[in-house]
N, C-alpha and C positions, 0 to 999 in steps of 0.2 A: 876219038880223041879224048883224052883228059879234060878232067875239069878240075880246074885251080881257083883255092877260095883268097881272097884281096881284101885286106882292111887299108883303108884310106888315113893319110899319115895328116891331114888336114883335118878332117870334120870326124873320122872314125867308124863312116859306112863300110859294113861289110857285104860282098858280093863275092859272085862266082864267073870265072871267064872261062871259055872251053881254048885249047892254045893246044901244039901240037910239045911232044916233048920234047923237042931240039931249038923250038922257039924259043928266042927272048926276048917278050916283047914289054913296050913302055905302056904299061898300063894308067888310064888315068879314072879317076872317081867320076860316075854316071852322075853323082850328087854334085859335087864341088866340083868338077876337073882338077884337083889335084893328086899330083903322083902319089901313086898307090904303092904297097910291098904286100909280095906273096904273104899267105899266114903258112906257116910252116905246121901240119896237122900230126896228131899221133899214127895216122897209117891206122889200115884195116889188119886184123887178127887172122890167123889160118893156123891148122891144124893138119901137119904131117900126118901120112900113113902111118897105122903102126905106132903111134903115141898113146904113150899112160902117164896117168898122175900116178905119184907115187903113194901110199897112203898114213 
C-alpha cells in the first residue's frame, strides 16, 4: 500500500499514513487531533527506455 505524507492544518506536524489508493480517509494529527490535508509531493523521476539528452 501507499504511503501518504499529511501536514496538520492546526499545529503543522508532519507525518506519513500508509491508506490504500481508493481510500479516502479522515485523517486526524497524532500531535493535536486536528484534521489533517494530504501534502501533495513532486512524485519520483523515471527514465524511459531508449532516452537521451540532447547535447
Amino acid at each position: 500500500m501507499p504511503v501518504y505524507e499529511y501536514k496538520c492544518e492546526g499545529c503543522g506536524y508532519q507525518f506519513e499514513v500508509t491508506h490504500s489508493m481508493n481510500e479516502i480517509p479522515v485523517v486526524f494529527c497524532p500531535e493535536c487531533k486536528t484534521h489533517s490535508k494530504k501534502v501533495i509531493t513532486g512524485g519520483t523521476g523515471f527514465i524511459m527506455k531508449g532516452s537521451h539528452q540532447k547535447d
